[in-house]
N, C-alpha and C positions, 0 to 999 in steps of 0.2 A: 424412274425408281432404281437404287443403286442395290445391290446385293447388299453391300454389308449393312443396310437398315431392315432386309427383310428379316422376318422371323418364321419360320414353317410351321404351321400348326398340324396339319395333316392333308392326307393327300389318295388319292386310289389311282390307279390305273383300268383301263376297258383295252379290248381288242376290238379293231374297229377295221374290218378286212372282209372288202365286198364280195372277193371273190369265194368266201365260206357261206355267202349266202346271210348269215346269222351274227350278230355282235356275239361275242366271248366276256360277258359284264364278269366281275369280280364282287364278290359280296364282302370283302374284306378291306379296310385301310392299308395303306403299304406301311413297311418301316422306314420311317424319315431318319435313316441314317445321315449323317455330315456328307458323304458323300454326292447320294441321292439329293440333298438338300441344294447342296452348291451347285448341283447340274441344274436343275430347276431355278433355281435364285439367275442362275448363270443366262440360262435361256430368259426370263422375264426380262430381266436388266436386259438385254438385248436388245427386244423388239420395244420396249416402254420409251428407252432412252432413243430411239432412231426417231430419225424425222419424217419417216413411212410412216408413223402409230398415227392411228383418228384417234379422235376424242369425238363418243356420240352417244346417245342417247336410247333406249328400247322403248319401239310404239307401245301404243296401249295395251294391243292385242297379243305381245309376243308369251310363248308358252314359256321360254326359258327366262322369262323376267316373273313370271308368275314360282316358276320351279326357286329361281334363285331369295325369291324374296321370303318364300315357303321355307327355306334351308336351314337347318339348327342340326346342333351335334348330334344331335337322338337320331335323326334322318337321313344325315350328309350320305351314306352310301345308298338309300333306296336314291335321294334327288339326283345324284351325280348318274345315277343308273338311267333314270327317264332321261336326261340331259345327251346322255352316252345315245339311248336309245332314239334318239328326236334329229342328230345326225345322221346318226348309220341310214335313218330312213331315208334321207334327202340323200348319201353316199349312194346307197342302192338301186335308186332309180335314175343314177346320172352316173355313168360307168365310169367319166373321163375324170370324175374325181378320186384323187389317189386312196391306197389303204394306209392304215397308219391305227395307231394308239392313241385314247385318250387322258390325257393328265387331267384330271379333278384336284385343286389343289388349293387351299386354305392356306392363308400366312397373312403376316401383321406386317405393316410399315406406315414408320412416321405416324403410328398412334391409330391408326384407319386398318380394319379389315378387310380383304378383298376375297375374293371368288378368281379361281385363276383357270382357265380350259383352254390346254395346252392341247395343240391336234401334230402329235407324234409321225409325221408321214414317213414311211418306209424308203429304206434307202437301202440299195443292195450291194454288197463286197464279200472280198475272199477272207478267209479267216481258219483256222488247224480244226482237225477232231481229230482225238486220241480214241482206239481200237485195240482191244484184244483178237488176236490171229488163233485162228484154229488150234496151233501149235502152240500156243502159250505166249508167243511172242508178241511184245509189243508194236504198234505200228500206229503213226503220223501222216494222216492225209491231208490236203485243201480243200475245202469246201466251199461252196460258195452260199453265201447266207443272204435271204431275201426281204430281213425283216429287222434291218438295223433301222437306230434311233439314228437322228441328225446329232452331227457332232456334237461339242460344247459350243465352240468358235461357232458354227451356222444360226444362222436369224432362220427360225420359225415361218413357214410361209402363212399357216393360221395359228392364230391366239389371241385370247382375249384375258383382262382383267378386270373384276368390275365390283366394284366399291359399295361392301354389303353395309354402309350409311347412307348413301345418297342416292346409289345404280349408277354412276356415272361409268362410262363403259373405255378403258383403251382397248385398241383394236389394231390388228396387222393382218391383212390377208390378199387374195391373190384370186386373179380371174379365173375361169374353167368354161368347159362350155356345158353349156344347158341347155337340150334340145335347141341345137344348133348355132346357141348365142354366145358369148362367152358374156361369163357373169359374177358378181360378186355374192357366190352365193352363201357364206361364212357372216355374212353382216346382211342381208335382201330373205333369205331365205330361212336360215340357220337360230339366227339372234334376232331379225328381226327388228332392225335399229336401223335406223338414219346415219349414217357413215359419212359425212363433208371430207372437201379434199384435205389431205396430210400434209405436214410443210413442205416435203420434199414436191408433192406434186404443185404445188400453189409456184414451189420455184422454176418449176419444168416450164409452168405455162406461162407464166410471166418473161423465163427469158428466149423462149419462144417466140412469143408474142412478139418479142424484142427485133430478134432477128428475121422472124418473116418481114417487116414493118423497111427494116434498111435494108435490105436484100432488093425490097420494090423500089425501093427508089436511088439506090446506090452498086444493083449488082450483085451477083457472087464472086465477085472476083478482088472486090475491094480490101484488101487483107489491111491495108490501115486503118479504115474504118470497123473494122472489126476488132481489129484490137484498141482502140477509142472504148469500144460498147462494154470490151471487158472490163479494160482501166475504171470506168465511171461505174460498173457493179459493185469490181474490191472495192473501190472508195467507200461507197455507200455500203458495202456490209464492213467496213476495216473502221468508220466512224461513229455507226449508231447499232451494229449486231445484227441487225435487219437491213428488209428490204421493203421499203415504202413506194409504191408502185409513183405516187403523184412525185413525188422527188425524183426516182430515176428517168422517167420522159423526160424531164425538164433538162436533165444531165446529160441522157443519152440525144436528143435529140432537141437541141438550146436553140435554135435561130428556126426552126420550123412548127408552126404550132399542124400546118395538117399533117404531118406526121407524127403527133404526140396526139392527134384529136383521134387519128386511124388508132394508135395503140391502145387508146381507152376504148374505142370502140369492140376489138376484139376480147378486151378484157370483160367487159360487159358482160357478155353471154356466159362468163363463170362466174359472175359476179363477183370478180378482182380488180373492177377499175379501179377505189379506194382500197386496198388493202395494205396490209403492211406483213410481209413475209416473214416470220421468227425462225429459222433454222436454228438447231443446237448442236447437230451434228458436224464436225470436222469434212466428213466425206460428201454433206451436199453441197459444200462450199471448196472443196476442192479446187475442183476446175476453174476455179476462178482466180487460186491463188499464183499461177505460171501463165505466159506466153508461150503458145508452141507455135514455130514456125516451120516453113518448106519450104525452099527454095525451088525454084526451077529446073536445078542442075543438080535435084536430091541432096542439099543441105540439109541438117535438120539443125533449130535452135531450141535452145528453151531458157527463158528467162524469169526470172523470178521477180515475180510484179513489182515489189519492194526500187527492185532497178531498173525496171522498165521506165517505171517513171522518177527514176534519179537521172537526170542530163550529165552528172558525172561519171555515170557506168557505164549508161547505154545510148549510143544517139542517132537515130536514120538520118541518110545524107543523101537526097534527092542528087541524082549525076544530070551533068547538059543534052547527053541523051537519049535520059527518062529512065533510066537502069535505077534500083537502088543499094545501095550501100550501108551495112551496119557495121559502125566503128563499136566496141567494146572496149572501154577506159581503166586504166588502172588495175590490170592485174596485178594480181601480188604474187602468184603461183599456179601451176596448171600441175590439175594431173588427170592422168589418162586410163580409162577403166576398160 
């Protein structure tokens, strides 16, 4: 979802801060100033567009699929209140889950309604209060304030939006522990939905998988074969946008079928031996777009995949005894930072 298709219809805030014992609900809609509007727009588009978001669905039984599908203008601040209050309750009985605000917020995109509950967690910094002094005089102190909002720029650790046509639910959030465990309890507890892994994490485990797989049978020390594994990902995310698990075995590991059988096996157990990974985000695919090396003698390289595999830029050179060598082709100009 991009900002500039959202349209804010309304929205409330709650205090949501365990250490009062008590939620602070608001009976009132906020003013959706431009302001206000673009901070929120700002934060959706965040977590919507990242390749953390699930996409998942509320069981049968959840109370906040019941509240939301109940929701119409005449109510939005009593529903947003029980909604406020159905958290705080699972906040209160699990200390390690942080305090924070809740955003209740209404807005249209691409012609679709959504329900958006936005969980404002406190972040604490220094900031002025101005004071009058006994004497008349003005006075400027620092204070330190324990109940700021997450920037614009930060991804939301929980949020949700969820599409008051269909209930289909995006989702971001983040483990804590719960009597003992750590747990997803913003989507298991909270919402009450079935959460499947996110793109980002389908690519963890896949290239994961990856490299547990040649580590057994090549080592950790093999740094060419390591970067083979990297070459053959870019490829396959630089050809088709994705990442098709049955093509990359074949890529990453061509002349050995038990190590392409070992790889689906591990995939198995998440059920990603067939899958095909869609990232959309720039930053999960990062790492995949350089070479970073280390030398022995604390070189450091970094290559830009593009020339990694150009034989006229970059080319390792196996020496007679065993050392290796990377020539670097055709500089045009060096500069030094």
């Amino acid at each position: 979802m991009l900002k500039d298709d959202m349209i804010m219809k309304t929205g409330i805030v709650h205090i949501l801060d365990s250490s009062v014992g008590m939620p602070v609900l608001s009976d009132c809609e906020m003013e959706m100033g431009s302001d206000l509007s673009d901070f929120l727009k700002s934060h959706i588009e965040k977590f919507t567009e990242s390749d953390e978001v699930k996409q998942c669905r509320f069981s049968d039984t959840s109370r906040v699929m019941e509240l939301v599908q109940g929701c119409t203008p005449e109510n939005f601040v009593q529903t947003s209140q029980e909604i406020a209050d159905s958290l705080f309750a699972i906040m209160n009985a699990n200390i390690e889950i942080p305090a924070g605000d809740l955003a209740v917020v209404v807005f249209g995109c691409s012609g679709t309604d959504y329900l958006g509950i936005l969980k404002l967690n406190y972040r604490t910094s220094y900031t002025h209060m101005t004071s009058t002094e006994e004497n008349g005089k003005n006075g400027n102190a620092i204070i330190l304030q324990r109940a700021l909002w997450p920037g614009q720029g930060q991804r939301l650790a929980e949020a949700c939006v969820i599409s008051l046509e269909n209930g289909d639910i995006l989702l971001t959030e983040k483990k804590y522990p719960i009597n003992g465990e750590k747990r997803l309890y913003f989507s298991e507890l909270f919402l009450e939905c079935h959460a499947p892994l996110s793109q980002k994490a389908r690519m963890d485990i896949v290239t994961k998988a990856v490299e547990q797989v040649n580590r057994k049978y090549y080592g950790d020390d093999d740094a060419e074969r390591k970067m083979e594994i990297k070459s053959a990902i870019y490829q396959e995310l630089e050809e088709t946008g994705s990442l098709a698990v049955e093509s990359v075995k074949e890529k990453v590991f061509p002349d050995s079928p038990e190590m392409q059988e070992e790889l689906t096996e591990k995939l198995e157990k998440y059920n990603l031996a067939d899958a095909v990974v869609e990232p959309k985000s720039e930053k999960t695919v990062k790492k995949f777009q350089k070479q970073h090396l280390t030398t022995d003698t604390g070189i450091e390289i970094t290559i830009p995949m593009e020339d990694y595999q150009n034989p006229d830029r970059v080319e390792f050179l196996t020496n007679a005894d065993g050392t290796v060598s990377v020539l670097i082709k055709n500089i045009g100009r060096l500069t030094s930072k």
